[in-house]
C-alpha atoms as a printed R data frame, in Angstrom:
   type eleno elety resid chain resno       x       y      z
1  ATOM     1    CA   UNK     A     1   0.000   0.000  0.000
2  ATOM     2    CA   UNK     A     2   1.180   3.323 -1.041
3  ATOM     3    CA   UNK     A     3   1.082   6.536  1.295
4  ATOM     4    CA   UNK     A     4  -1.081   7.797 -1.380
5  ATOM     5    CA   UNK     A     5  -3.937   4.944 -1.541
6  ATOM     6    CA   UNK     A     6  -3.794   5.248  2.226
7  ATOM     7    CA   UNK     A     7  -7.304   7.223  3.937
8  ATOM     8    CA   UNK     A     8  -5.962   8.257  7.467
9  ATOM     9    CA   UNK     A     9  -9.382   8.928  8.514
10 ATOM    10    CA   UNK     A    10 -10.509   5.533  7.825
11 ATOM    11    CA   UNK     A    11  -7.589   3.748  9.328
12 ATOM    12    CA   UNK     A    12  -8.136   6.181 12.404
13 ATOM    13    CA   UNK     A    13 -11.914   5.547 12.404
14 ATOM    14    CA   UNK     A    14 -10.952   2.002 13.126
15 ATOM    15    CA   UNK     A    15 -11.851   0.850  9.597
16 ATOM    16    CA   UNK     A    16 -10.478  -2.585  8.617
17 ATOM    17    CA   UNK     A    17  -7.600  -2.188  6.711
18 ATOM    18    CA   UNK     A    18  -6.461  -5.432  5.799
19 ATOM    19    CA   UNK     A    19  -7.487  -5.091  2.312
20 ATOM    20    CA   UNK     A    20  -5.307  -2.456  1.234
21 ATOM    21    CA   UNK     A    21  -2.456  -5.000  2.395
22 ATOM    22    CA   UNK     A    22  -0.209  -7.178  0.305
23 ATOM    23    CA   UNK     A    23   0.068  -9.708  3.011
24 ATOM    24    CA   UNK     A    24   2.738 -11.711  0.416
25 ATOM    25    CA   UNK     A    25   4.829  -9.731  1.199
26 ATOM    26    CA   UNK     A    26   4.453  -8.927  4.827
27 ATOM    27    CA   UNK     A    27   7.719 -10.267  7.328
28 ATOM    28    CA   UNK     A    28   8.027  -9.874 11.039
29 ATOM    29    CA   UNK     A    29  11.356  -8.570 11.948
30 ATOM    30    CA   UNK     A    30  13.479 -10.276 14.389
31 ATOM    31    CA   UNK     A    31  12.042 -13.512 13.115
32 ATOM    32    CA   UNK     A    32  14.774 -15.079 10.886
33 ATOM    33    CA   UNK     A    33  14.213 -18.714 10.353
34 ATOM    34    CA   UNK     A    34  17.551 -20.764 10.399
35 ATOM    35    CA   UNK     A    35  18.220 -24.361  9.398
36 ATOM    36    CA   UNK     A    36  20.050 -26.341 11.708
37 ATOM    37    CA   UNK     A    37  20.582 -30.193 12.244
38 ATOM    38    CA   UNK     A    38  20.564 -31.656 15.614
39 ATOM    39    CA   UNK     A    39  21.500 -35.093 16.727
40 ATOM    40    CA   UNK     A    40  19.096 -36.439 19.536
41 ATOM    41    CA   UNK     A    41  19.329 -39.758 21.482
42 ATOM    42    CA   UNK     A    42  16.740 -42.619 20.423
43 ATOM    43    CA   UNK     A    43  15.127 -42.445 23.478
44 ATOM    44    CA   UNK     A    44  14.954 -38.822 23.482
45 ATOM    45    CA   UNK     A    45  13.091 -38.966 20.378
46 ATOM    46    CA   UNK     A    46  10.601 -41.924 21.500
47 ATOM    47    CA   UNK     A    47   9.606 -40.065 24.337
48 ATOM    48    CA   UNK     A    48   9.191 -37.475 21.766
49 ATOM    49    CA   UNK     A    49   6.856 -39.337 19.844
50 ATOM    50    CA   UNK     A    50   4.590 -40.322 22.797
51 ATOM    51    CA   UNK     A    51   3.693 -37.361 24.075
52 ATOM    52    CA   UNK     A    52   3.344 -35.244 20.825
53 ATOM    53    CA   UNK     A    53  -0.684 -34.892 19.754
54 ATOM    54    CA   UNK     A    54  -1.329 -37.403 16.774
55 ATOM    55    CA   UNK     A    55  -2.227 -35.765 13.399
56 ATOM    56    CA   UNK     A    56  -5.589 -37.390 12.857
């Protein structure tokens, strides 16, 4: 959204916004997502496996 396309008094009016958004391209600084690989014992991981919720 532009500064131009923008309507102050609707966005202070409370007016939903969200439209005028292109969410594609939205980020959230601070959030970085990094790839790492971790080495866990078996039994770390079984006990792991119980307790997470199923995916049914």
């Amino acid at each position: 959204m532009t500064a131009k396309r923008m309507n102050a008094a609707e966005f202070d009016a409370g007016e939903d916004m969200g439209d005028d958004v292109d969410w594609s391209k939205a980020t959230r600084p601070g959030q970085a997502k990094q790839r790492v690989n971790i080495d866990f014992p078996l039994p770390m991981l079984q006990q792991l496996d119980q307790e997470a919720p199923s995916e049914e």
